[in-house]
N, C-alpha and C positions, 0 to 999 in steps of 0.2 A: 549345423548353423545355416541361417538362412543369408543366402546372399546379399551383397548391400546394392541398394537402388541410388541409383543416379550416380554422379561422379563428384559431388562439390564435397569439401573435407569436414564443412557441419553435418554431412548428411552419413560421414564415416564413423563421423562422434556419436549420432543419434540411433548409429544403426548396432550399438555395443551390445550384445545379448546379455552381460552379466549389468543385469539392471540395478542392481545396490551401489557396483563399481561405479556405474554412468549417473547415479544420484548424485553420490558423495561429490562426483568429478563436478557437476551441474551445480549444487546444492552451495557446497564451501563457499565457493568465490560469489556467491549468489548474496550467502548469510554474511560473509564478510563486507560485502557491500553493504548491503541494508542495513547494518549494525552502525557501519562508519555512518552514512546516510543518518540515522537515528540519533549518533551519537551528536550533531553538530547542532541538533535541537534540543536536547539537551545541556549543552555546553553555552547558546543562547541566554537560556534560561537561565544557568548559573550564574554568568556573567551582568545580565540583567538585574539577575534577584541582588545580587552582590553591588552592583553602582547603581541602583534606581530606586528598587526596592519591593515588597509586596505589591503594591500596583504597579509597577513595571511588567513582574509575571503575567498577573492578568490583563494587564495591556495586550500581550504577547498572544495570550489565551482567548481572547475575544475575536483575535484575527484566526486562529487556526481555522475556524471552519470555511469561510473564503479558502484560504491555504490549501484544504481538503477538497472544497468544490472545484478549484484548480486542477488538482492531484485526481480528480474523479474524472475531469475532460481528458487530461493525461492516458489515464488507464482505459478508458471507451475506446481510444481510439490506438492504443496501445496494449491492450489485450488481445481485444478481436484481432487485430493485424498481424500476435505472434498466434495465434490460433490458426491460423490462415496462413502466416510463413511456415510454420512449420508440419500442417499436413499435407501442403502444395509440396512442400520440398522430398518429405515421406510416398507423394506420389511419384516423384520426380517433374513436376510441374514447375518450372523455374521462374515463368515467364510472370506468372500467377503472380508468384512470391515479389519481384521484381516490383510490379505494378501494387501491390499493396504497399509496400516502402514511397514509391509515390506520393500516393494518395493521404498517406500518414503526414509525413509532409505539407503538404497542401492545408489537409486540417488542421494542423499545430497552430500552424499559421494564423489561420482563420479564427481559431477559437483564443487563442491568444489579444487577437487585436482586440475582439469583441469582448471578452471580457475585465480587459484593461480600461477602456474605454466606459463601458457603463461602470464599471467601480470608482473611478475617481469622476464622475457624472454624482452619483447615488454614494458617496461617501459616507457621510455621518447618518446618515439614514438607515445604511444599511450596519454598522457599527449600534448602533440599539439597539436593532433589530435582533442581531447578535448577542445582546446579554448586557451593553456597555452601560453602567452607571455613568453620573454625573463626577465623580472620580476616577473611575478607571478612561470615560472617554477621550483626553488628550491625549492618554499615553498609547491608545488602540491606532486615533490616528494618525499620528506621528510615525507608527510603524507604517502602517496599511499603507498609505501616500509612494511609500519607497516599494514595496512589496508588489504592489500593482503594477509595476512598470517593467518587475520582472517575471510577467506571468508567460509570454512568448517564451522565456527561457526554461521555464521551470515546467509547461507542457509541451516541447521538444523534447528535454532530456528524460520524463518520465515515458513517454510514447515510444521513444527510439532504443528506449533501454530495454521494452518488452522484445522488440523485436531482434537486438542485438544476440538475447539469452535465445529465443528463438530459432537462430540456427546456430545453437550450439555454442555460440564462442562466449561461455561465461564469463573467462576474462575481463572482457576486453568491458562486459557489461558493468563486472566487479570493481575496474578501472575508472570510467564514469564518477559511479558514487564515491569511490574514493577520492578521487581528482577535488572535487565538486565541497565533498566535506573538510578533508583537511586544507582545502581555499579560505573556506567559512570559516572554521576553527583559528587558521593564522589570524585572519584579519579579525578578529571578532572584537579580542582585547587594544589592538589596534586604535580601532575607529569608538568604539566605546571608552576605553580608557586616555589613551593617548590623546588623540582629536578632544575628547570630552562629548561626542555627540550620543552619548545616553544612549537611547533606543532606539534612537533611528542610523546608531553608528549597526546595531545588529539587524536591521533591514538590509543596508546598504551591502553589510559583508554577504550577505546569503546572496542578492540579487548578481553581484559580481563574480561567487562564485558560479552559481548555474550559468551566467553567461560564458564564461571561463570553458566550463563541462561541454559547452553546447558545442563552441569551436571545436573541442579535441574529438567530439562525435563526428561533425562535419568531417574532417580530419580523415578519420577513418574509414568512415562510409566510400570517400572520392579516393583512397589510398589503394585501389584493390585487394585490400587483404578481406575484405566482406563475403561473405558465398552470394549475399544479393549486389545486383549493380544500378546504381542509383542514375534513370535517365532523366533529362526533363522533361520527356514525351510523357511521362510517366506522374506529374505532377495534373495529369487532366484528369478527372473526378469516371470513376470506373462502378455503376452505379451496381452491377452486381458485387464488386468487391465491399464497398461503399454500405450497402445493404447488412451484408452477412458479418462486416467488422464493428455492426454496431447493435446486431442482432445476438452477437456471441460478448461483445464488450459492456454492452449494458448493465451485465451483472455486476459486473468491475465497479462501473460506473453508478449503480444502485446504490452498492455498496460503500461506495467513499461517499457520494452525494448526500445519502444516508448519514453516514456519521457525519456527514457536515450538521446535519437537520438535526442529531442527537446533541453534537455539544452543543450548537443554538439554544435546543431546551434545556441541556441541564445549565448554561450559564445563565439563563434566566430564573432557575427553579432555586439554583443556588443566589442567587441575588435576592430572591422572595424569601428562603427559609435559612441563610447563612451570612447573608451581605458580602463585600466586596472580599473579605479574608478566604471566604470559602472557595470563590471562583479563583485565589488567587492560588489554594489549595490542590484543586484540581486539576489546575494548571500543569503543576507540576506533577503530579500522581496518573494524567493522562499520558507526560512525557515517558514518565519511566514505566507504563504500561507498553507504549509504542518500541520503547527501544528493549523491551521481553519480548515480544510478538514479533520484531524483529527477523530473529534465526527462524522462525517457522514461516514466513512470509518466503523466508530465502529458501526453506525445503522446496515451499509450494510451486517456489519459481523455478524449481531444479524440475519437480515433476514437470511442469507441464508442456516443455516441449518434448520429453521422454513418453509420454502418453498419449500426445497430439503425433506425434511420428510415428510410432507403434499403429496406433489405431486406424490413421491412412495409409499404413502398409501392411494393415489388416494381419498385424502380429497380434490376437487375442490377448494371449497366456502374460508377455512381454508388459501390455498394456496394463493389463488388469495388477499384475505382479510390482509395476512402479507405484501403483496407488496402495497396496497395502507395505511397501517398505516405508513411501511416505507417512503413513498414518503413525508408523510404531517412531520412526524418528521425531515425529513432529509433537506425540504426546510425549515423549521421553524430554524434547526441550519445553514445552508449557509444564510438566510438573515440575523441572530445575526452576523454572522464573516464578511459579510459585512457591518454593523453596525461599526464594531469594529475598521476595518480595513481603513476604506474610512475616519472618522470621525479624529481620531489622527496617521497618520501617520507621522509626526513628532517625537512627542513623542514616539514612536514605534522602530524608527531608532536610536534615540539617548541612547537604553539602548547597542545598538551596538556599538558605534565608538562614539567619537567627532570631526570626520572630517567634516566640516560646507557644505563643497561640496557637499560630500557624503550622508550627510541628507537632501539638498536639493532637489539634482536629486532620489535618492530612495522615497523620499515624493511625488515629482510631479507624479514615474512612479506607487507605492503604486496604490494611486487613480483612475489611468486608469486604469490599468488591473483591479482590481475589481468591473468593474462598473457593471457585469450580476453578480455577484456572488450567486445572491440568487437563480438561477436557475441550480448552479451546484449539490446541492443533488439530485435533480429528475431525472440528467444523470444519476449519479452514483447506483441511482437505480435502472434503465431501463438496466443498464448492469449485474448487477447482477444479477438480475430476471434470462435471461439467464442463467447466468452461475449457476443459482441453480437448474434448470430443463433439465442441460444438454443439450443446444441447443447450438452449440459451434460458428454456425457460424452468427446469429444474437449478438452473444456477441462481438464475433469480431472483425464483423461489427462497433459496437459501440463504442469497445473501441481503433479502429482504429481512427474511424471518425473524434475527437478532435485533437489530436495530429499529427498524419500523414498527413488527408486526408486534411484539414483545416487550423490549427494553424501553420505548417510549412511552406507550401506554401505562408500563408501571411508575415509569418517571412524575407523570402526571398523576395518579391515583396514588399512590402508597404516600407522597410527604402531606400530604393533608387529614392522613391518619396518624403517623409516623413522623412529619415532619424533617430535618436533614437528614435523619435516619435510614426514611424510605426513600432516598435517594440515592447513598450507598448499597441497601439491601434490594435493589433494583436489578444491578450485574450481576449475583448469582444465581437468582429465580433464572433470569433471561437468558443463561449459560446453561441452566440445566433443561429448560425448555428447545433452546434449539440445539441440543446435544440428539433429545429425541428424534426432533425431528428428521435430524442429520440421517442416523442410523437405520430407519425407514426408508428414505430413499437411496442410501448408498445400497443397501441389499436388493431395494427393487433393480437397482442397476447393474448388483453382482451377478442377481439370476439371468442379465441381457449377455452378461459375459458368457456367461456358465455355458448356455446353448451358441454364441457362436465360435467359442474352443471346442465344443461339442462336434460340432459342424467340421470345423478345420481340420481336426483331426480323421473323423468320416472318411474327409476327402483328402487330406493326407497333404494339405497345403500347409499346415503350421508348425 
């Protein structure tokens, strides 16, 4: 066994040789998070669809992609920065890791004000633009109005939680989202039922829970139980770190930015070829999409500081070995959620709404969209891979390819032959297209392994 570098106790956890053992350990409390996390937006929704109603949902639906362009600032700058904590720290480089906590900081901040600011500026403007009918736009921004104010919150705690899993302490990460969701969840029925404040009682509870989350981060970070130490010399802009955390985050950032720009078009497409029922449809069918993709989100997050530490500590075998256990766990949970999802979607719909239409058409389009689904964990890991060895533009590549390069262009093309049809039958073309893609360059990237375990072993370092 190889010796372990440096002496902080995330770097004890990262330096595990049985790399299945240090998934599962990374992975759990990763998926149990995200789950919870997932589960508070859908519980939203329930509660919505239950005291507001079908336009209530797509109220809620019309804001997600704001929500997601949030959550994509989030991830840019909370990607890159656990990419960078955790191969500085595989170096033993501490000082690195330090200064990137920083600077994370710094831009939370920053990106926070600014897009507070221009959204309650460009409000209803930007709510059309989004999808919003002359019916669903009251109830979009009645939410948005409260949601905007807690955007500083909600890109703090996404950003700080990359970096928390980063060195290793997935608890504490797991903690976070839990804190944060079952906040939400208490207050939900609260302020919507009790108060009577409808929809904007479910803005309110989300915005208080991420502030809630934010403190107990703070909390910890200044608690010394951190492996990083949080200075405020360290909050001044470090223009190589700054560089390389948004040159490896961008993917991240592609990617969420991206499906901001996907559900944009399909609420508009569905607006064209379904009207306001439809989007009120997908509303829902996108939630219980997110909260399956869930567990594999939470593999991906276990991989990648197991493969970002390996790789800066130039353990090949170790590296290369975490991304194939991830792959088989990660398809093994997308074929459950396709199991789950294909089989009673009915039943699915109807813990949402009792509107008979509405659980019809979300049943029939349920089913279609998940028809590849059991092929989405092995994307989701072919891009991180990337992003955990700092290779920013095959990540990008990838997590371009579904959503941009693919899945939108058929959005637009297929319902004007096809109609709401080819709006459904859109997600598995674009599933099986960048399944290809994926497995092309994950082997280009197997063969970079292959010759430097080659190598290691030559020389008798691995």
């Amino acid at each position: 066994m190889q010796k372990q570098i440096g002496s902080t106790n995330s770097e004890h956890i990262l330096a595990d040789e049985n790399i299945t053992r240090l998934l599962i350990r990374l992975s759990a409390p990763a998926t149990i998070g995200m789950i919870t996390m997932a589960l508070y937006n859908l519980v939203d929704s329930i509660f919505v669809g239950r005291a507001v109603g079908p336009l209530g949902i797509a109220g809620i639906s019309i804001v997600f992609p704001f929500q997601m362009l949030v959550l994509a600032l989030g991830q840019l700058v909370g990607v890159g920065g656990a990419s960078i904590v955790a191969r500085s720290l595989g170096a033993g480089n501490k000082e690195r890791a330090n200064r990137t906590l920083g600077n994370l900081v710094s831009l939370s901040i920053i990106f926070g004000i600014i897009i507070a600011g221009v959204g309650l500026i460009l409000l209803d403007h930007l709510l059309i633009i989004f999808g919003a009918t002359d019916n669903i736009l009251p109830y979009a921004r009645d939410y948005m109005k409260i949601i905007l104010i807690g955007s500083l919150f909600f890109i703090s705690l996404i950003s700080s939680n990359n970096l928390i899993r980063a060195e290793g302490r997935a608890r504490i990460a797991m903690g976070t989202m839990i804190v944060s969701s079952l906040i939400n969840i208490v207050l939900d029925p609260i302020f919507i039922f009790w108060f009577k404040m409808g929809i904007k009682g479910a803005a309110l509870a989300t915005v208080i829970a991420q502030a809630v989350t934010v403190i107990y981060i703070i909390c910890y970070f200044i608690s010394g139980k951190s492996s990083l130490n949080f200075r405020l010399k360290n909050l001044a802009f470090y223009p190589d770190i700054i560089r390389e955390k948004f040159a490896i985050g961008i993917s991240a950032f592609a990617r969420m930015s991206a499906g901001s720009f996907l559900i944009i078009i399909i609420n508009n497409s569905l607006g064209i070829y379904g009207g306001d029922l439809a989007i009120a449809a997908f509303g829902v069918i996108h939630r219980l999409l997110r909260f399956t993709i869930m567990p594999i989100v939470g593999i991906t997050h276990g991989m990648q500081p197991i493969t970002g530490f390996n790789y800066g500590a130039k353990r090949w075998k170790n590296a290369w070995k975490s991304v194939k256990v991830a792959i088989v766990a990660a398809t093994i949970v997308s074929t459950c959620g396709f199991l789950l999802l294909f089989s009673i979607p009915s039943l699915l719909m109807k813990i949402f709404t009792t509107d008979s239409e509405m659980i019809a058409l979300g049943s029939k389009a349920l089913r279609t969209i998940v028809m590849l689904f059991p092929i989405v964990g092995f994307q989701f890991v072919g891009a991180t891979l990337f992003q955990a060895v700092g290779k920013a533009l095959p990540s990008l590549f990838l997590s371009l390819s579904r959503q941009i390069l693919i899945l939108i262009p058929l959005i637009i093309i297929l319902p004007r032959y096809l109609g709401l049809t080819g709006i459904w039958i859109s997600f598995p073309i674009s599933d099986l297209l960048t399944g290809i893609i994926t497995l092309i360059l994950l082997m280009w990237q197997k063969k970079k392994f292959d010759i430097k375990i080659q190598q290691s072993e030559l020389s008798g370092t691995d």
